[in-house]
LUMNU-357274 format. One line per 10 residues: number of its first residue (from 1); their letters; for each residue x, y, z of N, C-alpha, C. Coordinates in nm, 2 decimals, decimal comma, m for minus. Layout:
BEGIN
NUM = A = X:Y:Z:X:Y:Z:X:Y:Z  ...
//
This chain:
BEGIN
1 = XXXXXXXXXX = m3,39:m0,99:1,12:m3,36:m1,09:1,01:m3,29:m1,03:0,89  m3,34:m0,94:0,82:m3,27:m0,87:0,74:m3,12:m0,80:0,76  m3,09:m0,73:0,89:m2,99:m0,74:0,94:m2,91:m0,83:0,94  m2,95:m0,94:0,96:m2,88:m1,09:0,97:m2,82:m1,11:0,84  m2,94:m1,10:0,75:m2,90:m1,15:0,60:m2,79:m1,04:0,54  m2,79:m0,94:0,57:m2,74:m0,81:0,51:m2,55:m0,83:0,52  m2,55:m0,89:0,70:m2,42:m0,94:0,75:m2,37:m1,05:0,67  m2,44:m1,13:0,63:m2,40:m1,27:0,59:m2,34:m1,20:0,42  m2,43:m1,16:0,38:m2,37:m1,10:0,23:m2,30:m1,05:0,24  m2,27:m0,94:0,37:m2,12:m0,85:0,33:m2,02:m0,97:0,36
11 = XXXXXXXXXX = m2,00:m1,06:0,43:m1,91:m1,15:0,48:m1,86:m1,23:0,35  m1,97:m1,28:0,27:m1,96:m1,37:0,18:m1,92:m1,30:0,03  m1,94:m1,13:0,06:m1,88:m1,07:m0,08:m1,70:m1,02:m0,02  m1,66:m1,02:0,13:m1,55:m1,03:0,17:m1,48:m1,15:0,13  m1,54:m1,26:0,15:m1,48:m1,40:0,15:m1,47:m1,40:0,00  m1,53:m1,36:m0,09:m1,48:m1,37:m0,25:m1,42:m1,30:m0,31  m1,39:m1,18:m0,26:m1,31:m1,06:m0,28:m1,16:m1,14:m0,24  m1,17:m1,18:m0,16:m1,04:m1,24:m0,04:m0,98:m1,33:m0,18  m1,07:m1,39:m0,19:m1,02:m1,54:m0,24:m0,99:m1,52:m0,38  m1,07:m1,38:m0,48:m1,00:m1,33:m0,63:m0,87:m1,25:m0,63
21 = XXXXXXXXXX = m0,87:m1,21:m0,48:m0,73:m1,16:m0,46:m0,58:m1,23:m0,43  m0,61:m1,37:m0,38:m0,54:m1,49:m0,39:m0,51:m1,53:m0,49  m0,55:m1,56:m0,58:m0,62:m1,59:m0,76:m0,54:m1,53:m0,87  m0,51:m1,40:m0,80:m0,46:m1,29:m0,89:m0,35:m1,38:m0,97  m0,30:m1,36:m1,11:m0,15:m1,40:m1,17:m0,06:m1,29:m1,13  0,04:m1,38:m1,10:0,15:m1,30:m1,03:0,22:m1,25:m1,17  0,25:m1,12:m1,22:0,35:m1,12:m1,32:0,47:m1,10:m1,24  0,58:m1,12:m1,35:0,69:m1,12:m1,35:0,75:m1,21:m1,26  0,71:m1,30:m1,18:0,76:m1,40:m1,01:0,84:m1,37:m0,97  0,94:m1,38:m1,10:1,06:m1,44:m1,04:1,21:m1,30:m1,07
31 = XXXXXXXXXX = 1,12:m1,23:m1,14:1,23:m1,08:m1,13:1,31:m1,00:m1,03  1,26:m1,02:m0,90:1,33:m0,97:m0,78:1,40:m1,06:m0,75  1,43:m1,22:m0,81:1,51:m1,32:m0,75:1,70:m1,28:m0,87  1,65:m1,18:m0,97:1,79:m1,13:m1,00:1,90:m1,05:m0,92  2,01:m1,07:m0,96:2,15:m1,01:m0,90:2,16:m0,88:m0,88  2,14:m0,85:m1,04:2,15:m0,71:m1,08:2,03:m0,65:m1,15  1,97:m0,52:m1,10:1,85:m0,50:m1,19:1,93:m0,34:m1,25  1,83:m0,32:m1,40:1,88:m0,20:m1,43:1,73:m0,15:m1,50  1,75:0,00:m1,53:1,62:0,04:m1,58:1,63:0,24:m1,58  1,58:0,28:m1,57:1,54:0,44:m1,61:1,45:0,51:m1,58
41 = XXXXXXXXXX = 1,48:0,62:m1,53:1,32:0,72:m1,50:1,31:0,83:m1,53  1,24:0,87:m1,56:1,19:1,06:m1,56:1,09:1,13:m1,46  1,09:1,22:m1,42:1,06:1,34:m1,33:0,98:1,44:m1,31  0,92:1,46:m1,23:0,97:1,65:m1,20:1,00:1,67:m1,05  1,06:1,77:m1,11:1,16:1,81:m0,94:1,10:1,98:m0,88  1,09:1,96:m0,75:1,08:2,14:m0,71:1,18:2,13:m0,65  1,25:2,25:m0,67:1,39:2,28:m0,58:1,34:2,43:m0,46  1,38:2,43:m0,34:1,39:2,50:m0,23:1,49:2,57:m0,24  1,52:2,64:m0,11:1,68:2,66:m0,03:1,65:2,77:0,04  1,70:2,70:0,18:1,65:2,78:0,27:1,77:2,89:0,35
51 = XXXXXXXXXX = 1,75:3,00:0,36:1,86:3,09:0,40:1,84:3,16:0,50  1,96:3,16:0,58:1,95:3,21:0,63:2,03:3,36:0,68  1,92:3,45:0,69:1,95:3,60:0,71:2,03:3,63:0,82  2,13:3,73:0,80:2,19:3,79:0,89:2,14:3,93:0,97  2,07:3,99:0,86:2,05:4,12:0,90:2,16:4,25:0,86  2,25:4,19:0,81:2,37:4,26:0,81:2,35:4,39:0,69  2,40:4,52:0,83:2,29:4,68:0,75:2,48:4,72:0,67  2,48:4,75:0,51:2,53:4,78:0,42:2,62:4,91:0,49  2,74:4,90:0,50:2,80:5,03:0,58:2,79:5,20:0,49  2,78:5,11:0,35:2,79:5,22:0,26:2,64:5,32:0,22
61 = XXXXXXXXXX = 2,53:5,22:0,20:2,38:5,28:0,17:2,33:5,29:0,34  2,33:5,22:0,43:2,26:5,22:0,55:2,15:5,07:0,56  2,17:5,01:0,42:2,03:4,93:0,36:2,08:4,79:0,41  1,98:4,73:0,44:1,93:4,62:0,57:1,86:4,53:0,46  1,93:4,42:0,40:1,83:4,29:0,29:1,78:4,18:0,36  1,73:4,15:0,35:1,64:4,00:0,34:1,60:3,92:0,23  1,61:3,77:0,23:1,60:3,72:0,13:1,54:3,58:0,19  1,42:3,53:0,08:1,38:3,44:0,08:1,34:3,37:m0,04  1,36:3,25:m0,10:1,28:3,18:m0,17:1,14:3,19:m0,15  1,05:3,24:m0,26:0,90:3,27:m0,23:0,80:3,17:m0,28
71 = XXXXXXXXXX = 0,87:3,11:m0,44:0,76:3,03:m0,48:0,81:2,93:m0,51  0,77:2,82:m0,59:0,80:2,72:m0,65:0,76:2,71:m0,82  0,81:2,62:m0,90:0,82:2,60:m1,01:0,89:2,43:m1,00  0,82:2,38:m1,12:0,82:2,20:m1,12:0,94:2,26:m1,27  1,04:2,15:m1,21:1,12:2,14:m1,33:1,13:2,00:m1,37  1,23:1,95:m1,47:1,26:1,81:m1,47:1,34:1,73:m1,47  1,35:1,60:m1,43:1,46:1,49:m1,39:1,46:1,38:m1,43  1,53:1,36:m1,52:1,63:1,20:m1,55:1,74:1,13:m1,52  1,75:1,01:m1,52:1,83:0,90:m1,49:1,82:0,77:m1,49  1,93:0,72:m1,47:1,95:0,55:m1,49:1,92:0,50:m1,37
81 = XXXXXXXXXX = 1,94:0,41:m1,36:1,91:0,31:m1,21:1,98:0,14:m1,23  2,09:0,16:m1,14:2,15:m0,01:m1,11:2,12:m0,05:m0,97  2,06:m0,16:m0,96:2,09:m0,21:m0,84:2,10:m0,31:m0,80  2,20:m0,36:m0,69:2,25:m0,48:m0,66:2,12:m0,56:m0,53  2,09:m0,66:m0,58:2,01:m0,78:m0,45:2,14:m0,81:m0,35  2,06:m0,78:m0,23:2,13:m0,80:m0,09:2,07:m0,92:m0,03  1,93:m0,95:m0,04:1,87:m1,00:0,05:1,72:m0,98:m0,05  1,65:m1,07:0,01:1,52:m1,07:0,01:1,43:m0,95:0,02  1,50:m0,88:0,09:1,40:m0,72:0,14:1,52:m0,66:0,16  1,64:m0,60:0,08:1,71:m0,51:0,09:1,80:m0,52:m0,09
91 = XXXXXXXXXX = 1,85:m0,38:m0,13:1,89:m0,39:m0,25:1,98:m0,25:m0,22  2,11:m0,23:m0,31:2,18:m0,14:m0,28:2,14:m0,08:m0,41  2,12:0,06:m0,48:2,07:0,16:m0,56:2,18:0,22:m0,60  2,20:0,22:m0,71:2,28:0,36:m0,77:2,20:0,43:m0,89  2,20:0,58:m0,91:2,10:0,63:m0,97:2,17:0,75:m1,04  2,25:0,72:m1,10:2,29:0,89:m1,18:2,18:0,93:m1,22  2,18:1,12:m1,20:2,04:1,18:m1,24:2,14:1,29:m1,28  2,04:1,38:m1,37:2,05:1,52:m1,37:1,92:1,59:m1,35  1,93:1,69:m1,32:1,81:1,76:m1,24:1,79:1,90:m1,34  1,70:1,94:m1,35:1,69:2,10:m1,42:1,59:2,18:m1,36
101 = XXXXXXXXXX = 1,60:2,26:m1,26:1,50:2,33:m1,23:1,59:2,48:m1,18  1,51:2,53:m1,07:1,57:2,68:m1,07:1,45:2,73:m0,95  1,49:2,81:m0,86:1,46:2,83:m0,78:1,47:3,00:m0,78  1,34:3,08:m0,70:1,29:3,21:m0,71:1,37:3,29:m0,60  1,41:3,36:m0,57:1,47:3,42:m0,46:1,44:3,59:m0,49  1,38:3,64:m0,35:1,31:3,75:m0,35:1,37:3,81:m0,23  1,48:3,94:m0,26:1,51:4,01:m0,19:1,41:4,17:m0,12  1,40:4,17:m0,01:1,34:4,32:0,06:1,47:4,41:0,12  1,45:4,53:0,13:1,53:4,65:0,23:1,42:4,64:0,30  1,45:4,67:0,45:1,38:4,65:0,54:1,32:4,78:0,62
111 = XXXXXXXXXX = 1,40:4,91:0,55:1,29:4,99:0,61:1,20:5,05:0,46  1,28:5,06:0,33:1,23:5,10:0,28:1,09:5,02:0,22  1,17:4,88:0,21:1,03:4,79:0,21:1,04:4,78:0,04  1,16:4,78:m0,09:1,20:4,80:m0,18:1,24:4,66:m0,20  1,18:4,59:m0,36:1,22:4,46:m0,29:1,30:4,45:m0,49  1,36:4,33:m0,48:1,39:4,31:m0,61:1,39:4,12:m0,60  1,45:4,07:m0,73:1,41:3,90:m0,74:1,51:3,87:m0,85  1,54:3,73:m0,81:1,67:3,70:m0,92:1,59:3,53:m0,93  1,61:3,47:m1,00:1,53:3,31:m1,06:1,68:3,24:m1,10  1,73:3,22:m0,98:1,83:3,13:m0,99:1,82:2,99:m1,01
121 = XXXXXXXXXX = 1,86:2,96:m1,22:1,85:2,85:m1,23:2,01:2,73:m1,17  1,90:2,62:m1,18:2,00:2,53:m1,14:1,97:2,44:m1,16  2,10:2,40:m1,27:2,11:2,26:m1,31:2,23:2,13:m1,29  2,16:2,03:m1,18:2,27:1,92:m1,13:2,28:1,80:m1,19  2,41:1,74:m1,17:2,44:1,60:m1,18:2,43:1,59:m1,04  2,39:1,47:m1,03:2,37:1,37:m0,90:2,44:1,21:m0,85  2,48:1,18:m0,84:2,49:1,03:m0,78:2,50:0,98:m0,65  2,35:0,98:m0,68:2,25:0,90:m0,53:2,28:0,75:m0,54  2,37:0,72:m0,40:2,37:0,62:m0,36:2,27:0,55:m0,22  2,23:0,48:m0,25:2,12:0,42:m0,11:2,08:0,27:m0,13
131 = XXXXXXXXXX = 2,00:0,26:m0,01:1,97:0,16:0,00:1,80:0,13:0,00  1,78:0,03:m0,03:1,61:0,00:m0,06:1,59:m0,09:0,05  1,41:m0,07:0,12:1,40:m0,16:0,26:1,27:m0,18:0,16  1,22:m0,30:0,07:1,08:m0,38:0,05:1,05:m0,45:0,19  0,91:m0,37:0,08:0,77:m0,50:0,20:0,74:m0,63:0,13  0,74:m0,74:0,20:0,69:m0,84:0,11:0,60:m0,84:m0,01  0,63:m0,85:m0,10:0,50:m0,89:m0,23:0,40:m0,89:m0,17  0,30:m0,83:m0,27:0,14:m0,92:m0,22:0,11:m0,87:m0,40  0,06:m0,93:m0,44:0,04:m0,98:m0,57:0,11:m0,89:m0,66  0,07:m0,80:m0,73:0,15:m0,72:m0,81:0,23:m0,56:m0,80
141 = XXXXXXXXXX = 0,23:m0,59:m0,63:0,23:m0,40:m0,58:0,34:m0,50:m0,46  0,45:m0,44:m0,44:0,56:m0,39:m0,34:0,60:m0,23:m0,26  0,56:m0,20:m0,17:0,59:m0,08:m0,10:0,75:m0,06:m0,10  0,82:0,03:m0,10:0,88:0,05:m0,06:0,99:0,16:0,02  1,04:0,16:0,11:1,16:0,30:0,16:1,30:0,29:0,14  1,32:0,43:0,06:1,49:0,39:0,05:1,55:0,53:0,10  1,69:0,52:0,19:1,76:0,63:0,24:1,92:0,59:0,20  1,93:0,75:0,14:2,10:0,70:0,06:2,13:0,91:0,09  2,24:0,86:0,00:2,33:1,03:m0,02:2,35:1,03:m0,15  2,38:1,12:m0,13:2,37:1,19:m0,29:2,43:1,32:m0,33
151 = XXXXXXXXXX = 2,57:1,32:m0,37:2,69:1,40:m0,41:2,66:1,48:m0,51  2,63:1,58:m0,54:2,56:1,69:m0,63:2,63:1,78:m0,68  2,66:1,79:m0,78:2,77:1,93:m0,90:2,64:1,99:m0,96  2,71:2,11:m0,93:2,57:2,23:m1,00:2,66:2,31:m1,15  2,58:2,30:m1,24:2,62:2,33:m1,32:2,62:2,45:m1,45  2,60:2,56:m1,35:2,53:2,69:m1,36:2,66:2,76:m1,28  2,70:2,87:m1,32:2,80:3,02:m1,30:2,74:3,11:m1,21  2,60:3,15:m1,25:2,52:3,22:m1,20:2,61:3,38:m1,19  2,71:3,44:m1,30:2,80:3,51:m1,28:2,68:3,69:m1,30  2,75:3,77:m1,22:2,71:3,88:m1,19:2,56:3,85:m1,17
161 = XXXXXXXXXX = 2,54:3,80:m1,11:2,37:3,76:m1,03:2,37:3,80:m0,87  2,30:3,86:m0,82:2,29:3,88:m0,68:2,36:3,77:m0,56  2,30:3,64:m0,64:2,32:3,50:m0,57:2,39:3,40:m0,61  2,51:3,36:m0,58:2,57:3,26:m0,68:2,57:3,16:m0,60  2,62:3,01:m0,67:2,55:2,88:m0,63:2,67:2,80:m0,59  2,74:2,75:m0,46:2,90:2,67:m0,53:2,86:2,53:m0,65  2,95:2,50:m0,66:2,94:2,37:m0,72:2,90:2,27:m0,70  3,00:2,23:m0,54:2,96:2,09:m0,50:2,83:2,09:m0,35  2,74:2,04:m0,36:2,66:1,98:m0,25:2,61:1,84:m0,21  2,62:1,85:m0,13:2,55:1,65:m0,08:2,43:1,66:m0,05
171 = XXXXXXXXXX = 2,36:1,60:m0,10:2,22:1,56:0,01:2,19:1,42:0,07  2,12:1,44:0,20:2,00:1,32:0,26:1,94:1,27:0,17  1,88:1,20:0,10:1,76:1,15:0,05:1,66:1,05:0,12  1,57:1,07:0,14:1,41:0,95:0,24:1,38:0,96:0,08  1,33:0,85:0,03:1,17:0,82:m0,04:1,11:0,72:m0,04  1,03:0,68:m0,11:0,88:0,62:m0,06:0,86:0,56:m0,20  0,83:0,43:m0,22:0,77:0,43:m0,38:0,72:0,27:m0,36  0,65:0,22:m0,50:0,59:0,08:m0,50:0,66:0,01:m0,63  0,68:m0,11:m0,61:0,68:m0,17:m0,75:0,54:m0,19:m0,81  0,53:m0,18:m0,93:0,40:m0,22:m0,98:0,46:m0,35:m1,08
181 = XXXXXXXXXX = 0,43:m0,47:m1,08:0,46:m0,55:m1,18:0,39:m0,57:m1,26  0,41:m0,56:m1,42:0,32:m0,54:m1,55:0,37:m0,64:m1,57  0,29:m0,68:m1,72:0,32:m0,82:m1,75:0,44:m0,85:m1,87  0,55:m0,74:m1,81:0,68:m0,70:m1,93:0,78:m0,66:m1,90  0,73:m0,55:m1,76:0,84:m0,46:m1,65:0,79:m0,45:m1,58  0,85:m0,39:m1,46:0,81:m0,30:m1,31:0,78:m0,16:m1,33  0,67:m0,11:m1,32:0,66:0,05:m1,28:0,68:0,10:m1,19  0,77:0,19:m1,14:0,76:0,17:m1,00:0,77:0,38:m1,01  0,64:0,40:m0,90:0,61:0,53:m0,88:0,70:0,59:m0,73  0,80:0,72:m0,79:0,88:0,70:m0,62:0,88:0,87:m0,61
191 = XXXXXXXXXX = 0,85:0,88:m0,48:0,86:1,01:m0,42:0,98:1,05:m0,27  1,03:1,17:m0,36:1,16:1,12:m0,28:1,21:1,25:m0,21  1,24:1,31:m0,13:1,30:1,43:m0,03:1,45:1,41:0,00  1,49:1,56:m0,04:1,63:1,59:m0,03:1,67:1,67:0,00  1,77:1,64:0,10:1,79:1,79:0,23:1,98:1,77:0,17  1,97:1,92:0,13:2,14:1,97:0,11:2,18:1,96:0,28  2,36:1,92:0,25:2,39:1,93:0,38:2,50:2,01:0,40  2,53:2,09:0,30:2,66:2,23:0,26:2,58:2,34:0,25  2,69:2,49:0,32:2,62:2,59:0,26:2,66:2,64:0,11  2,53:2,61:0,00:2,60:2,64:m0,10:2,57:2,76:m0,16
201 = XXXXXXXXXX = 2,56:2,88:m0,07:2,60:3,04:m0,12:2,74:3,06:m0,14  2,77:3,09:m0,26:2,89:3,20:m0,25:2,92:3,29:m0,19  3,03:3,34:m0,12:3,07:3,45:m0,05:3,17:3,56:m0,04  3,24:3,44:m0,19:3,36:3,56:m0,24:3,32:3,60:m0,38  3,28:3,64:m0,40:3,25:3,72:m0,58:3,35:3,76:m0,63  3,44:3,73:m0,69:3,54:3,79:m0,76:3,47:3,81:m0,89  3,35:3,78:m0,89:3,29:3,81:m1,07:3,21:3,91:m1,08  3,19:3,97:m0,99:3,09:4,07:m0,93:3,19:4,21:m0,99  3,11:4,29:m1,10:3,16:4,38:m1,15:3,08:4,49:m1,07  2,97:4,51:m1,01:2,88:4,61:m0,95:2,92:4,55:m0,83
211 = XXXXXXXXXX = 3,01:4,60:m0,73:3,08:4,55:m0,59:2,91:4,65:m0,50  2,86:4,71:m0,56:2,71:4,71:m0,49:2,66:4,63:m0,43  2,65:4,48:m0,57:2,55:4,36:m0,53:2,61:4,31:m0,44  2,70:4,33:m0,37:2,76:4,25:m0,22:2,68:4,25:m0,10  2,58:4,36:m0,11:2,53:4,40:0,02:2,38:4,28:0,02  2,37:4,17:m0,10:2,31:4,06:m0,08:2,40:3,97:m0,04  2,50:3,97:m0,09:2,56:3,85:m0,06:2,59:3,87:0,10  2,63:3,95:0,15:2,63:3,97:0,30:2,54:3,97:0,35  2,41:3,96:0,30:2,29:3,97:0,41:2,24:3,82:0,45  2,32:3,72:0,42:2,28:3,56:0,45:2,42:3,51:0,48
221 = XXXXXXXXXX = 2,39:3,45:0,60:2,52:3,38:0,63:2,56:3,27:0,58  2,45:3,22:0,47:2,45:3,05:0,47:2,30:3,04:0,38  2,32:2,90:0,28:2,21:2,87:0,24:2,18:2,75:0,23  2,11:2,63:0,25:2,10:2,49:0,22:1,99:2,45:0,14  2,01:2,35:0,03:1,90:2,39:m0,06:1,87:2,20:0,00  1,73:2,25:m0,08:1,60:2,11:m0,06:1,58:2,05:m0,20  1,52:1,94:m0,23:1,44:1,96:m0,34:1,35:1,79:m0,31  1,23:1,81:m0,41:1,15:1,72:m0,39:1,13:1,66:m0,53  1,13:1,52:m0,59:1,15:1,44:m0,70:1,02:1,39:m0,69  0,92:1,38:m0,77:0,88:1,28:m0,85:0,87:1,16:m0,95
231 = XXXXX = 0,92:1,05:m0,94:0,96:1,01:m1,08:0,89:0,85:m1,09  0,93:0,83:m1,26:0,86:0,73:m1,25:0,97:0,63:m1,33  1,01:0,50:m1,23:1,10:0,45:m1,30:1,01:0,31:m1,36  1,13:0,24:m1,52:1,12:0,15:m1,57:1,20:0,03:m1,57  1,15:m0,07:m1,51:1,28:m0,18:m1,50:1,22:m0,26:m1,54
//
């Protein structure tokens, strides 16, 4: 009997739960029924880059480098946001950003086991173009996935540094985010992944006064950098 009753109340605090959630006031209704939306966000970004080693032993010392990005550091990111309505559940995105972070890179010799480290900052312009896939509304929260590209100028010399950076790179972008509808704007929280798709190590140093520091630059054939965005935009 108790059992019985126990069912009946969880059923009947479901069925009211259900029915306050129907109830909810929708803000904003009719916001996603615009052309054009515009708005702004801020950040933080971790930047990666993954390299890859040659092994390549220095003719002149005998010395054999290795290099890897070791840690991370949160830097930060702003931008605008336009986007055009396609459809009901699709919207085209444009997002100029700039990015400011800087990434760790930790060189070893491999027998002597001698290591050194350069904190290669990097600061980009971006213009990520993509597209947005929404889930239908359900009261004041929209999921969403968006995949675009994203044309990247680094804006750093990085001159007489171990590691220099080229200029131009592209990335993939996937992210993930929700609309939140307030009763004024959209908040919308987006988490977003970006895979470089150039190698952007330099290879010719003409700025390289200590023709020493070459025997890094030859120890990687190639580097492709990552980075990961947090932000929170306002529309």
């Amino acid at each position: 009997m108790m059992k019985r009753n126990l069912l009946i109340c969880l059923l009947l605090s479901l069925a009211v739960g259900t029915m306050a959630q129907k109830q909810r006031i929708m803000n904003k209704p009719y916001i996603d029924n615009r052309k054009l939306h515009w708005g702004f966000f801020v950040g933080m970004n971790f930047m990666d880059m993954e390299l890859t080693n040659n092994g390549h032993v220095d003719p002149a010392t005998g010395e054999q480098w290795f290099a890897d990005v070791t840690r991370y550091s949160p830097g930060f990111s702003v931008g605008i946001l336009g986007a055009l309505r396609l459809n009901k559940y699709m919207e085209l995105r444009l997002t100029p950003s700039m990015h400011f972070g800087q990434k760790f890179i930790k060189m070893r010799e491999n027998v002597s086991q001698r290591d050194t480290s350069q904190t290669m900052r990097t600061n980009y312009v971006s213009i990520p173009l993509s597209l947005k896939f929404a889930a239908p509304r359900y009261n004041n929260f929209r999921p969403y996935f968006t995949f675009g590209l994203a044309p990247a100028f680094c804006l750093n010399k990085h001159d007489q540094e171990p590691f220099a950076a080229k200029t131009f790179d592209c990335y993939i972008e996937l992210g993930m985010g929700c609309d939140i509808y307030l009763p004024y704007f959209k908040l919308i929280p987006e988490l977003k992944f970006c895979f470089g798709l150039a190698d952007v190590i330099k290879h010719t140093r003409e700025d390289l006064l200590d023709r020493g520091m070459m025997k890094f630059t030859n120890s990687v054939d190639g580097g492709s950098a990552k980075m990961i965005v947090l932000s929170i935009y306002f529309e």
